[in-house]
C-alpha positions as protocol buffer text, in pm:
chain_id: "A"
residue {
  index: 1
  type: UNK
  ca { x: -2433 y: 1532 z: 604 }
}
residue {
  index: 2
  type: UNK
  ca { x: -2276 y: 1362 z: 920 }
}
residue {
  index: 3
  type: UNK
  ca { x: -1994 y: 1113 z: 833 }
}
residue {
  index: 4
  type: UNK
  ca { x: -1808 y: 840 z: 1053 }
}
residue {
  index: 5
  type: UNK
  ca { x: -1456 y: 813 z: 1059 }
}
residue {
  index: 6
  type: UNK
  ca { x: -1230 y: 497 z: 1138 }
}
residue {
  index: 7
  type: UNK
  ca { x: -1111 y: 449 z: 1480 }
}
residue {
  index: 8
  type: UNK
  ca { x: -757 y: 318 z: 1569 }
}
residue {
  index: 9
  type: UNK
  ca { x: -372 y: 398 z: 1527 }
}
residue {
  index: 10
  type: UNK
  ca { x: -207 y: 571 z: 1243 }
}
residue {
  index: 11
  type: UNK
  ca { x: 38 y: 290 z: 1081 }
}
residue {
  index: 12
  type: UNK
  ca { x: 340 y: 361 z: 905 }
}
residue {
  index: 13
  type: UNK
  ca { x: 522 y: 128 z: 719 }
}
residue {
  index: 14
  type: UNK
  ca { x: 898 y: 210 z: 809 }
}
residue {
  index: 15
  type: UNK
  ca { x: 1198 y: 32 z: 569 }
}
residue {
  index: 16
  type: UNK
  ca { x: 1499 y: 299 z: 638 }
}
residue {
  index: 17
  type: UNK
  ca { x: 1419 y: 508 z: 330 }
}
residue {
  index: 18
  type: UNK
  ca { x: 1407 y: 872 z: 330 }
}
residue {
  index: 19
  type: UNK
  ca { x: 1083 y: 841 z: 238 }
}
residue {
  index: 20
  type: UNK
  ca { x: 952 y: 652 z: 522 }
}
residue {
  index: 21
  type: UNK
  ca { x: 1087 y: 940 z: 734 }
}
residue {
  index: 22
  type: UNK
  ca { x: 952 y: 1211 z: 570 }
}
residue {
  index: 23
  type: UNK
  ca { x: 588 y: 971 z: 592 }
}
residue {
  index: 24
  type: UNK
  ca { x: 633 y: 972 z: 970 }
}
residue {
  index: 25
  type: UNK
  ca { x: 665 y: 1330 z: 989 }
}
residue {
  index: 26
  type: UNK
  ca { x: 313 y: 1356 z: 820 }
}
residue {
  index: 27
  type: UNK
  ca { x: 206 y: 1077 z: 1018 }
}
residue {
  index: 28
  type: UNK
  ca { x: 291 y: 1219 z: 1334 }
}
residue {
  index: 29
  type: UNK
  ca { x: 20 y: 1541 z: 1265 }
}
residue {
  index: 30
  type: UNK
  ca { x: -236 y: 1287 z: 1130 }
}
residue {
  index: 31
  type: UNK
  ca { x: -193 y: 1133 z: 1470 }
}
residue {
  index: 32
  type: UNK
  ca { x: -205 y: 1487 z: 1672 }
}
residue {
  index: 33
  type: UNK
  ca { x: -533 y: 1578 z: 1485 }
}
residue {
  index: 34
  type: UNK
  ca { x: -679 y: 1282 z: 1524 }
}
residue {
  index: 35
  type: UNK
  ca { x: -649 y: 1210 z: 1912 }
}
residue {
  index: 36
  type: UNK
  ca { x: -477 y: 864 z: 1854 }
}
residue {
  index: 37
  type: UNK
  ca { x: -115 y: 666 z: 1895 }
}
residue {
  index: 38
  type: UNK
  ca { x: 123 y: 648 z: 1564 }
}
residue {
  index: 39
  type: UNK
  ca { x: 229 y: 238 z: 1469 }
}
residue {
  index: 40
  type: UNK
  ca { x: 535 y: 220 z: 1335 }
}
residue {
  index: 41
  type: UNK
  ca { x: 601 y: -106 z: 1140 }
}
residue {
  index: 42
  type: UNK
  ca { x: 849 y: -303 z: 1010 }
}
residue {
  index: 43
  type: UNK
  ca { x: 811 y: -595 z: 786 }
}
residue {
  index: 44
  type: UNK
  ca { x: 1099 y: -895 z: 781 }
}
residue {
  index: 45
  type: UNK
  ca { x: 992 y: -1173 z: 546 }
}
residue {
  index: 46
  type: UNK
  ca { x: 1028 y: -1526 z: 650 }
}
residue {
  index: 47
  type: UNK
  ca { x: 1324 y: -1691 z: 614 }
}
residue {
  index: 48
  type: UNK
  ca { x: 1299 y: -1956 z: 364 }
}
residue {
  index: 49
  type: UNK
  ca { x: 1515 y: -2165 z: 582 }
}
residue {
  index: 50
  type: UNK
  ca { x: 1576 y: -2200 z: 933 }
}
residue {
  index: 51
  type: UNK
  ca { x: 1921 y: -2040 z: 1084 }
}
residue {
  index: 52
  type: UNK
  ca { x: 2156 y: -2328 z: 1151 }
}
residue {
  index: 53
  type: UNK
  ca { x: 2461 y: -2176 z: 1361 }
}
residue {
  index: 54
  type: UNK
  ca { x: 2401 y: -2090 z: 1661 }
}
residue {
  index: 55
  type: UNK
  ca { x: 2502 y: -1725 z: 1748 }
}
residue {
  index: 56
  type: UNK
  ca { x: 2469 y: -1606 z: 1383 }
}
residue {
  index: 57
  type: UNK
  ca { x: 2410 y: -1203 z: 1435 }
}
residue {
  index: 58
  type: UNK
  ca { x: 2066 y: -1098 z: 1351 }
}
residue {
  index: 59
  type: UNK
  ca { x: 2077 y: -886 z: 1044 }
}
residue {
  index: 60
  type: UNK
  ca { x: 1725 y: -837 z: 974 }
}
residue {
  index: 61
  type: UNK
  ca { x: 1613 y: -768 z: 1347 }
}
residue {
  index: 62
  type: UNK
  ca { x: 1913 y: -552 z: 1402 }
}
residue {
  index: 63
  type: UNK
  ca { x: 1851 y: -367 z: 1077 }
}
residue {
  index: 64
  type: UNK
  ca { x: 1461 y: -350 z: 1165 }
}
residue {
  index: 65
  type: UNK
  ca { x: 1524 y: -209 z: 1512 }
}
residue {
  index: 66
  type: UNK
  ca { x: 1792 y: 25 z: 1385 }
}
residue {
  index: 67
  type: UNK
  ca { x: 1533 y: 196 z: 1135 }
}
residue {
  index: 68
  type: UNK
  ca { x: 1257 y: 190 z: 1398 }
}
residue {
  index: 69
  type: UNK
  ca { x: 1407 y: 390 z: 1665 }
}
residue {
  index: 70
  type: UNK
  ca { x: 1531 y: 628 z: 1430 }
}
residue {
  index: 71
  type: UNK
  ca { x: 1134 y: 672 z: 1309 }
}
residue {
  index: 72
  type: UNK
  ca { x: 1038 y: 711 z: 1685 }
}
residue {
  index: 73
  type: UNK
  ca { x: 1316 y: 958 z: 1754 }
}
residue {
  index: 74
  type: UNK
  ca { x: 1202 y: 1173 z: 1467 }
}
residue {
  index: 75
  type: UNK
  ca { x: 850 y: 1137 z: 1562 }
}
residue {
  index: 76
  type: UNK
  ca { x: 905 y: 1224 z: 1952 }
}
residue {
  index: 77
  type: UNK
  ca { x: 1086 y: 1520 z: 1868 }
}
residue {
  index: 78
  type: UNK
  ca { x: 828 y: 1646 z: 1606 }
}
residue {
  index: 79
  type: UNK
  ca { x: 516 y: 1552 z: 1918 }
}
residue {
  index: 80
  type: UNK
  ca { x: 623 y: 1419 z: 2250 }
}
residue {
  index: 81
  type: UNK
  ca { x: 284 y: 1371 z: 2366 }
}
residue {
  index: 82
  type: UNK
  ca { x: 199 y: 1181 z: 2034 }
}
residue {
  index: 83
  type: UNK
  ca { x: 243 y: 790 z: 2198 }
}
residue {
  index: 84
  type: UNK
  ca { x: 464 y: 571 z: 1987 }
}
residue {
  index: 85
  type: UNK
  ca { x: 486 y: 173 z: 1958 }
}
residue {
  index: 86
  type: UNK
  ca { x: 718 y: -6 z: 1770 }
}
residue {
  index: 87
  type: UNK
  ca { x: 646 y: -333 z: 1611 }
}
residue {
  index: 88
  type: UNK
  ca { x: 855 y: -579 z: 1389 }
}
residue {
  index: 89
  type: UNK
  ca { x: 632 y: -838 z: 1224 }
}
residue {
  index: 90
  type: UNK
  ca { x: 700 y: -1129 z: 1002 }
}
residue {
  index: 91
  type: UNK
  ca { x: 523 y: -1217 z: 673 }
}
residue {
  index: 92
  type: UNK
  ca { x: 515 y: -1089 z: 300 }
}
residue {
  index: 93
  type: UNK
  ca { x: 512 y: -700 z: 302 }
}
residue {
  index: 94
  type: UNK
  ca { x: 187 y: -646 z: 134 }
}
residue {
  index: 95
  type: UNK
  ca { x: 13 y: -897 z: 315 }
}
residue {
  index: 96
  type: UNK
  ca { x: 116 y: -821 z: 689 }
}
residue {
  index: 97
  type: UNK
  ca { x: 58 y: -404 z: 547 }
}
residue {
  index: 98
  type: UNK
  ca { x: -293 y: -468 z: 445 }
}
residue {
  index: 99
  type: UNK
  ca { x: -365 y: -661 z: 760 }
}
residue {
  index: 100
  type: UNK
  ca { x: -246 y: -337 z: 973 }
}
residue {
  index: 101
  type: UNK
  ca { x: -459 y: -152 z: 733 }
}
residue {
  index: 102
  type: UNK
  ca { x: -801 y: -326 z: 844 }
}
residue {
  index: 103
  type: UNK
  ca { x: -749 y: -174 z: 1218 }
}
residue {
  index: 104
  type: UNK
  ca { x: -568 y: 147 z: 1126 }
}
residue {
  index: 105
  type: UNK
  ca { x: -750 y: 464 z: 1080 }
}
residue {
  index: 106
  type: UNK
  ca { x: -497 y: 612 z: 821 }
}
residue {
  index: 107
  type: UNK
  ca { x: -226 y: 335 z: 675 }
}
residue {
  index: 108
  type: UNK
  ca { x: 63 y: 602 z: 592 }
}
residue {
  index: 109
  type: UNK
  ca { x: 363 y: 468 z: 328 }
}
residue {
  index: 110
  type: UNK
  ca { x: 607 y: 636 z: 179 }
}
residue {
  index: 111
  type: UNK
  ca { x: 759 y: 618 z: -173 }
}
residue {
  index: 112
  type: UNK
  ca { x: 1039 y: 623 z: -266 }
}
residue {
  index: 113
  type: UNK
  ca { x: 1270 y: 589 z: -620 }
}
residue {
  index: 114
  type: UNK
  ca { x: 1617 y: 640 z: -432 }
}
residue {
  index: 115
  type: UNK
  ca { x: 1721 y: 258 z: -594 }
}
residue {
  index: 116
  type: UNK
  ca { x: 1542 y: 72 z: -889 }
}
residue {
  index: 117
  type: UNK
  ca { x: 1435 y: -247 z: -631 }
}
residue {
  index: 118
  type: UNK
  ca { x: 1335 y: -46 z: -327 }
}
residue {
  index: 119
  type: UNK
  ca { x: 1102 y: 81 z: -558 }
}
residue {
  index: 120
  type: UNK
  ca { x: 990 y: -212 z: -731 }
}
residue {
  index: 121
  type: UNK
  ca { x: 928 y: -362 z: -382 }
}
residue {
  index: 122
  type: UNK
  ca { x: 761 y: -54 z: -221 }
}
residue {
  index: 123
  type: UNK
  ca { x: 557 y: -4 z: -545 }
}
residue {
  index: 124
  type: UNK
  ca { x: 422 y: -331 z: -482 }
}
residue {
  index: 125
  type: UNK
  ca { x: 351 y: -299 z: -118 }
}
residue {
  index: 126
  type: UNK
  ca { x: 170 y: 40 z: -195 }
}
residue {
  index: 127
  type: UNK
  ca { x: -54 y: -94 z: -524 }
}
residue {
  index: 128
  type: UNK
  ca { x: -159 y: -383 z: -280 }
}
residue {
  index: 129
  type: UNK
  ca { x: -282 y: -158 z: 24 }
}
residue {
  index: 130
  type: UNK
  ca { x: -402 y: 105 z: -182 }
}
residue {
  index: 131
  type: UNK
  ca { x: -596 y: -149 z: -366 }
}
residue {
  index: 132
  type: UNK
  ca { x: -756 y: -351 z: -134 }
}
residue {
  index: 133
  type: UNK
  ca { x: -750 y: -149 z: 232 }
}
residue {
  index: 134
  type: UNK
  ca { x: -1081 y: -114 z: 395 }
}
residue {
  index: 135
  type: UNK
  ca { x: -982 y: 265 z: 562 }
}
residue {
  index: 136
  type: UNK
  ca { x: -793 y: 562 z: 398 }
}
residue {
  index: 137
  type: UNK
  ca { x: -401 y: 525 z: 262 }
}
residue {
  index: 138
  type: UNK
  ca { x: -182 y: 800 z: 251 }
}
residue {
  index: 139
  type: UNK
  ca { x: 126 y: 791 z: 7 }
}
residue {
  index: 140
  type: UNK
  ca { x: 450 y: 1011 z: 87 }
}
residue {
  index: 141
  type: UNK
  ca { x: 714 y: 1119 z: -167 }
}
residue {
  index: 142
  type: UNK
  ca { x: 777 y: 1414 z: 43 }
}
residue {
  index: 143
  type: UNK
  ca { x: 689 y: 1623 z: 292 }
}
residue {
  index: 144
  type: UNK
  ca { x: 706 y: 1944 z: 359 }
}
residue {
  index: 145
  type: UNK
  ca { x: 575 y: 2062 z: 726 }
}
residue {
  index: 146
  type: UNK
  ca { x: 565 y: 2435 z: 633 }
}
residue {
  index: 147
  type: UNK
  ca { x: 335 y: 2406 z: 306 }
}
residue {
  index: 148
  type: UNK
  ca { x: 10 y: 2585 z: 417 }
}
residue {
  index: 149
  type: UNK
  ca { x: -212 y: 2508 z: 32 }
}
residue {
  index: 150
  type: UNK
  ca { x: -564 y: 2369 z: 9 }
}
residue {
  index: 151
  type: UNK
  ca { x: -695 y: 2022 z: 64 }
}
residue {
  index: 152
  type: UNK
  ca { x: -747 y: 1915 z: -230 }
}
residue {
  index: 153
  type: UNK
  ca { x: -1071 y: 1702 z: -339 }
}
residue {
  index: 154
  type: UNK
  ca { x: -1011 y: 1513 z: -656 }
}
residue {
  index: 155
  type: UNK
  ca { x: -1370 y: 1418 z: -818 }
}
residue {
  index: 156
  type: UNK
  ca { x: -1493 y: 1219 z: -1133 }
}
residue {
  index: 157
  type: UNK
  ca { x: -1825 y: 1118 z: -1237 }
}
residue {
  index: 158
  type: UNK
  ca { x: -2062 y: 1338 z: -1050 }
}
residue {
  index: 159
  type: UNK
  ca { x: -2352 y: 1065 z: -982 }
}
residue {
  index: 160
  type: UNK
  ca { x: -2012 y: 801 z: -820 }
}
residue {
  index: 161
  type: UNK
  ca { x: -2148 y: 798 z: -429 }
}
residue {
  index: 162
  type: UNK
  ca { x: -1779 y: 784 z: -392 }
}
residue {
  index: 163
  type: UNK
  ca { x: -1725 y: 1164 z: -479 }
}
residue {
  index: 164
  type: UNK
  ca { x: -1902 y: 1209 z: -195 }
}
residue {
  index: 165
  type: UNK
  ca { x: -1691 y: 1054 z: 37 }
}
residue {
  index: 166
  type: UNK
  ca { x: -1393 y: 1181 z: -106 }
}
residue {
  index: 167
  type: UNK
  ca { x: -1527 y: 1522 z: -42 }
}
residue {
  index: 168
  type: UNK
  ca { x: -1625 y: 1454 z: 317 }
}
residue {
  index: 169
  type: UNK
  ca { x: -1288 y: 1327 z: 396 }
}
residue {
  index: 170
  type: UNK
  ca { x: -1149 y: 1650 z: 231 }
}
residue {
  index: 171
  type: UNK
  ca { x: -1334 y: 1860 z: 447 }
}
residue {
  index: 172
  type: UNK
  ca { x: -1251 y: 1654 z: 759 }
}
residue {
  index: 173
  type: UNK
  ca { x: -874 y: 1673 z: 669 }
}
residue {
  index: 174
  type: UNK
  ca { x: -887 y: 2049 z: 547 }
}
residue {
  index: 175
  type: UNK
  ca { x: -1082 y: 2163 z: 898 }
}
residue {
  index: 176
  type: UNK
  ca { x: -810 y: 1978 z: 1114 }
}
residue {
  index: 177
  type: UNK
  ca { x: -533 y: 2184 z: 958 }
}
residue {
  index: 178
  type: UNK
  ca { x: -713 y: 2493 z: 912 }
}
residue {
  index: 179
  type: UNK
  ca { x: -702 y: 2495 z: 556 }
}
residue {
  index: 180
  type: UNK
  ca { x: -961 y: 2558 z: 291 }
}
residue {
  index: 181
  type: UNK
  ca { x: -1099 y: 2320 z: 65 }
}
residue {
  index: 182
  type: UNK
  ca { x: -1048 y: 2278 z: -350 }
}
residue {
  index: 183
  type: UNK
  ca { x: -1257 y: 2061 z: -537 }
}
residue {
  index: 184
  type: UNK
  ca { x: -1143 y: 1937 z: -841 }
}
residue {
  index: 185
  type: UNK
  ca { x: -1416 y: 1787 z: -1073 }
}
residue {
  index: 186
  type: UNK
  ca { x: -1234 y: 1572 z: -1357 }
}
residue {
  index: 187
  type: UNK
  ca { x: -1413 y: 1560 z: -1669 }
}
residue {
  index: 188
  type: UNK
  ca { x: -1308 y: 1326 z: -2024 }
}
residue {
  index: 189
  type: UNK
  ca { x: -1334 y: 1580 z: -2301 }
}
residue {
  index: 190
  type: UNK
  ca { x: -1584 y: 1356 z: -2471 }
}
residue {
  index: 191
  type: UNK
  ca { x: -1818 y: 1432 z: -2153 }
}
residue {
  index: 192
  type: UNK
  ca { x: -1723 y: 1821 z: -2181 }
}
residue {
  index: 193
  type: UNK
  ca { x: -1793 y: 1833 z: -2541 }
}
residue {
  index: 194
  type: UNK
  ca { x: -2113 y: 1664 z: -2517 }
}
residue {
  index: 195
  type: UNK
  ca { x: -2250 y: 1873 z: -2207 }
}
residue {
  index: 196
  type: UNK
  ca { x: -2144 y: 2169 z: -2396 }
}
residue {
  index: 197
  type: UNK
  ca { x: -2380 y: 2052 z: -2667 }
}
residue {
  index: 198
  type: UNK
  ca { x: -2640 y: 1860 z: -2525 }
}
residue {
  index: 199
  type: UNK
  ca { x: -2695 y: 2176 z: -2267 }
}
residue {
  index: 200
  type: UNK
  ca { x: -2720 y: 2161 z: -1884 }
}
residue {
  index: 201
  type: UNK
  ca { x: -2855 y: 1874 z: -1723 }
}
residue {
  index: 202
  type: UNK
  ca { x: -3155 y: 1904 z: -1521 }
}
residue {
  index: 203
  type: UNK
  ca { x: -3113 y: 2256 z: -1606 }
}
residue {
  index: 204
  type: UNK
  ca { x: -2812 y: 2329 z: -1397 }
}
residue {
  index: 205
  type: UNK
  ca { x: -2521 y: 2488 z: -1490 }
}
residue {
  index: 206
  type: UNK
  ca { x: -2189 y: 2269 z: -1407 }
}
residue {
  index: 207
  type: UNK
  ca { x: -2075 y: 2493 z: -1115 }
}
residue {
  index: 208
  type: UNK
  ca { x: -2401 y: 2500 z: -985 }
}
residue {
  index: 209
  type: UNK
  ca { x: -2461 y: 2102 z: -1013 }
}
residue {
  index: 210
  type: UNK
  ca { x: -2100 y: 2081 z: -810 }
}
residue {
  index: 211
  type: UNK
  ca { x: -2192 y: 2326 z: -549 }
}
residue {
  index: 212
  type: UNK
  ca { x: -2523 y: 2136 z: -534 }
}
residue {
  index: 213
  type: UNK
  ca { x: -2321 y: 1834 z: -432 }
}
residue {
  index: 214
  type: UNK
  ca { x: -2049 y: 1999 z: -216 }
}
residue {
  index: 215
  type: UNK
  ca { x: -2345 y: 2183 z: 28 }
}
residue {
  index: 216
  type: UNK
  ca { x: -2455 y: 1867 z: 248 }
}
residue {
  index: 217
  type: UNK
  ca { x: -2070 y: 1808 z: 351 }
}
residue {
  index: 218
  type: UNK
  ca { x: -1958 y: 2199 z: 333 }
}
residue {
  index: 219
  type: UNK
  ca { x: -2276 y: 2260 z: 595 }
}
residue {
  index: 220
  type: UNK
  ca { x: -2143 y: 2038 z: 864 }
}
residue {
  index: 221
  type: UNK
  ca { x: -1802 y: 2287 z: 819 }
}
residue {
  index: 222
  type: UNK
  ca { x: -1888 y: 2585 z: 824 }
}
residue {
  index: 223
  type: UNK
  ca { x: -1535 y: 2758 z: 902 }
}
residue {
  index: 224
  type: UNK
  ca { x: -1392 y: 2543 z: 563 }
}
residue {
  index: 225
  type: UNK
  ca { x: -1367 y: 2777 z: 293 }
}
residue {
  index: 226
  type: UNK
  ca { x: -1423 y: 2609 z: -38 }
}
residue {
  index: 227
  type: UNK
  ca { x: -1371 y: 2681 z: -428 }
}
residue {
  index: 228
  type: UNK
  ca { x: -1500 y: 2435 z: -711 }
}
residue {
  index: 229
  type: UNK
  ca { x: -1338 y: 2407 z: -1080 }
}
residue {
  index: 230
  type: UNK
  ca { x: -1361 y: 2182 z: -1418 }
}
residue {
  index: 231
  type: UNK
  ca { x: -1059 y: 2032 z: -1526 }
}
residue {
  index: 232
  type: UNK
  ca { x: -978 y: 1758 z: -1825 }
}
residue {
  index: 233
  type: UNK
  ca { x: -935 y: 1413 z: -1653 }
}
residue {
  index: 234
  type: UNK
  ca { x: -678 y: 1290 z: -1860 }
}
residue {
  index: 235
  type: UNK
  ca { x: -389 y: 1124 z: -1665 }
}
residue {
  index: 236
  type: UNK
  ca { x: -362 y: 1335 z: -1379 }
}
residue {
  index: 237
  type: UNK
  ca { x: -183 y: 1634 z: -1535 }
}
residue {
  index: 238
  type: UNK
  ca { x: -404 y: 1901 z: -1344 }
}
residue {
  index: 239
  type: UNK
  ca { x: -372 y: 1742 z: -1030 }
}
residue {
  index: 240
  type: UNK
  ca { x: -34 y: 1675 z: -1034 }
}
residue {
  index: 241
  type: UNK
  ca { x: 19 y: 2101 z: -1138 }
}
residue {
  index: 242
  type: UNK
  ca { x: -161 y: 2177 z: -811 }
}
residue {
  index: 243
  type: UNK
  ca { x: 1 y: 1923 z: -610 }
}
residue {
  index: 244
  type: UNK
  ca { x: 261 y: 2166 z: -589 }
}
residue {
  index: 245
  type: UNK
  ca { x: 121 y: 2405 z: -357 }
}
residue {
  index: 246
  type: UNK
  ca { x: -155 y: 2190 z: -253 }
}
residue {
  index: 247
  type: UNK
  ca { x: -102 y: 2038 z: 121 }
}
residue {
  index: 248
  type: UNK
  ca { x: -274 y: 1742 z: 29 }
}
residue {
  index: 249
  type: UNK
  ca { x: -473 y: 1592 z: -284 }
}
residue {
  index: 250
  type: UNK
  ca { x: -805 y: 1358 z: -143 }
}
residue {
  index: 251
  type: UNK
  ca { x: -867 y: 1047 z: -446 }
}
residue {
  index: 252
  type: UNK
  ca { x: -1118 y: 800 z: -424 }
}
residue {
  index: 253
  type: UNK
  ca { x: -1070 y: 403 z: -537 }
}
residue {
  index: 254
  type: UNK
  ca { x: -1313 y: 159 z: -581 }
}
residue {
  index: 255
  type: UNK
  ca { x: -1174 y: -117 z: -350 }
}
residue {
  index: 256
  type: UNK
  ca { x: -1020 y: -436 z: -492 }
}
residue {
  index: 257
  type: UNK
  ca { x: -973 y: -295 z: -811 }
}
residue {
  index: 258
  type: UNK
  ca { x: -661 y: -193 z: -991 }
}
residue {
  index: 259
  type: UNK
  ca { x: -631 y: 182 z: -924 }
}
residue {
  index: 260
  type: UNK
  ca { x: -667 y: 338 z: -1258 }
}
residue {
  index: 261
  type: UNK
  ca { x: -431 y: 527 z: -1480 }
}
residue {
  index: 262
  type: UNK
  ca { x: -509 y: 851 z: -1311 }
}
residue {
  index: 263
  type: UNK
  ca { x: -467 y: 778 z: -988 }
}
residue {
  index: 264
  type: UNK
  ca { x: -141 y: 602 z: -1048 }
}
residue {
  index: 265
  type: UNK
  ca { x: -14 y: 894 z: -1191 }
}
residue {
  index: 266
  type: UNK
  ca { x: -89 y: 1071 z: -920 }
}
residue {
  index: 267
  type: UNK
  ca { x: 41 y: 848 z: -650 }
}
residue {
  index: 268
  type: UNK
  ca { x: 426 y: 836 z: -840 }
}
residue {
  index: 269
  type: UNK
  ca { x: 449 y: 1165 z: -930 }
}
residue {
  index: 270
  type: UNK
  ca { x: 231 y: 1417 z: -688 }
}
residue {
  index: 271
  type: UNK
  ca { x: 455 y: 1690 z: -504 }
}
residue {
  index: 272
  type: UNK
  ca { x: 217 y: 1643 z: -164 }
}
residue {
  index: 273
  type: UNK
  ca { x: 91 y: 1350 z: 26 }
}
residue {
  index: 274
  type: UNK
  ca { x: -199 y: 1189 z: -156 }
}
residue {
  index: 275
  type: UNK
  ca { x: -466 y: 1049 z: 37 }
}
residue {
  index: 276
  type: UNK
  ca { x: -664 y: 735 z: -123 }
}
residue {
  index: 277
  type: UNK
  ca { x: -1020 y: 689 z: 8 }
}
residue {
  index: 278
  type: UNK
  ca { x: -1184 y: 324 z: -53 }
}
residue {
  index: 279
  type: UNK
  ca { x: -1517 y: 307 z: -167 }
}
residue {
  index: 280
  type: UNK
  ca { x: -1731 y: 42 z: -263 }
}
């Protein structure tokens, strides 16, 4: 199965959190692996009115370039070959975000819960891009350059076309690090218990109707190493256990829709970046 991949920058929304550092540090290797430039971003909203004194010192563009160059200096001395541009836009924070999205080929953000509004107003940003962004989103708590786990591939219903491009992005991600790939297939226990007595469908045992659908994307990477196991899809509990030594946990969404109670889970309490793949 050949898949296309977006083309453009990796974008990071930067706001001086610790965060946002440790989600340029990730978004610096995205950018390596990928061939492209890294975007760093800063949003300032719009003043509601216009500055009246002449001379007034620029807090918001002094702040925004402050937090900026720190980003770049961090992501320079991570990949000096990795070419950086700086950008300070104007607007509301999820709109101007989601517009980078459209032209990105990874949004990156980073969450954070180091004060009660920064993550009210972050929360918001990320719900809004994750929701409604046309190419993948990556959310950062932390990051943590050393963890070598599995890419992990987060599945539900197993006829949702969107599995399969959750899959094909975890095997993308998982061959650029050299890292093997674990597919998670999510189950509700009603659907367990009535498998287990209804039988097999189509005569196929569950690991074998998985491996059916991992072997179209698995044959285009051959040196990706890949498990398969059933878990209880309740709200996120099993991925969130493995996010622990996991290097990253794939998730698809159903753009412009609320994410759902799993993946929100996920996104505020995984110990690895999560990476959100729209489908329709």
């Amino acid at each position: 199965m050949n898949t296309s991949f977006s083309t453009g920058p990796v974008v990071v929304g930067i706001d001086g959190s610790t965060a946002a550092l440790d989600a340029v540090r990730f978004a610096v290797r995205e950018a390596r692996s990928r061939g492209t430039s890294l975007r760093l971003v800063h949003v300032i909203q719009a003043h509601l009115q216009p500055e009246t004194v002449y001379g007034a010192p620029d807090v918001d563009g002094d702040y925004a370039r402050t937090v900026l160059e720190q980003a770049a200096i961090i992501a320079r001395a991570i990949d000096p070959t990795v070419i950086v541009e700086s950008v300070v836009l104007q607007g509301v924070p999820e709109t101007v975000m989601l517009s980078e999205a459209a032209s990105a080929c990874l949004m990156v953000v980073g969450a954070t819960t180091e004060n009660s509004i920064a993550a009210w107003v972050l929360g918001s940003m990320v719900r809004t891009v994750v929701e409604c962004s046309p190419n993948p989103v990556a959310v950062v708590h932390t990051f943590d350059s050393e963890r070598d786990g599995a890419v992990v591939a987060a599945l539900g219903d197993m006829k949702n076309s969107g599995s399969d491009l959750v899959v094909a992005q975890a095997f993308h991600e998982a061959s650029m690090r050299g890292a093997s790939v674990l597919a998670i297939h999510t189950q509700a226990v009603s659907s367990i218990l009535a498998s287990a007595i209804s039988g097999p469908v189509d005569h196929l045992h569950p690991e074998s109707a998985m491996d059916v659908r991992l072997e179209p994307i698995s044959a285009d990477y051959p040196s990706v190493r890949v498990a398969s196991v059933y878990a209880e899809a309740d709200s996120g509990s099993e991925l969130i256990a493995v996010s622990d030594s996991a290097q990253l946990l794939v998730l698809g969404h159903e753009r412009d829709r609320v994410p759902g109670r799993t993946l929100t889970t996920v996104l505020r309490h995984a110990e690895c970046p999560v990476l959100v793949v729209p489908h329709a």
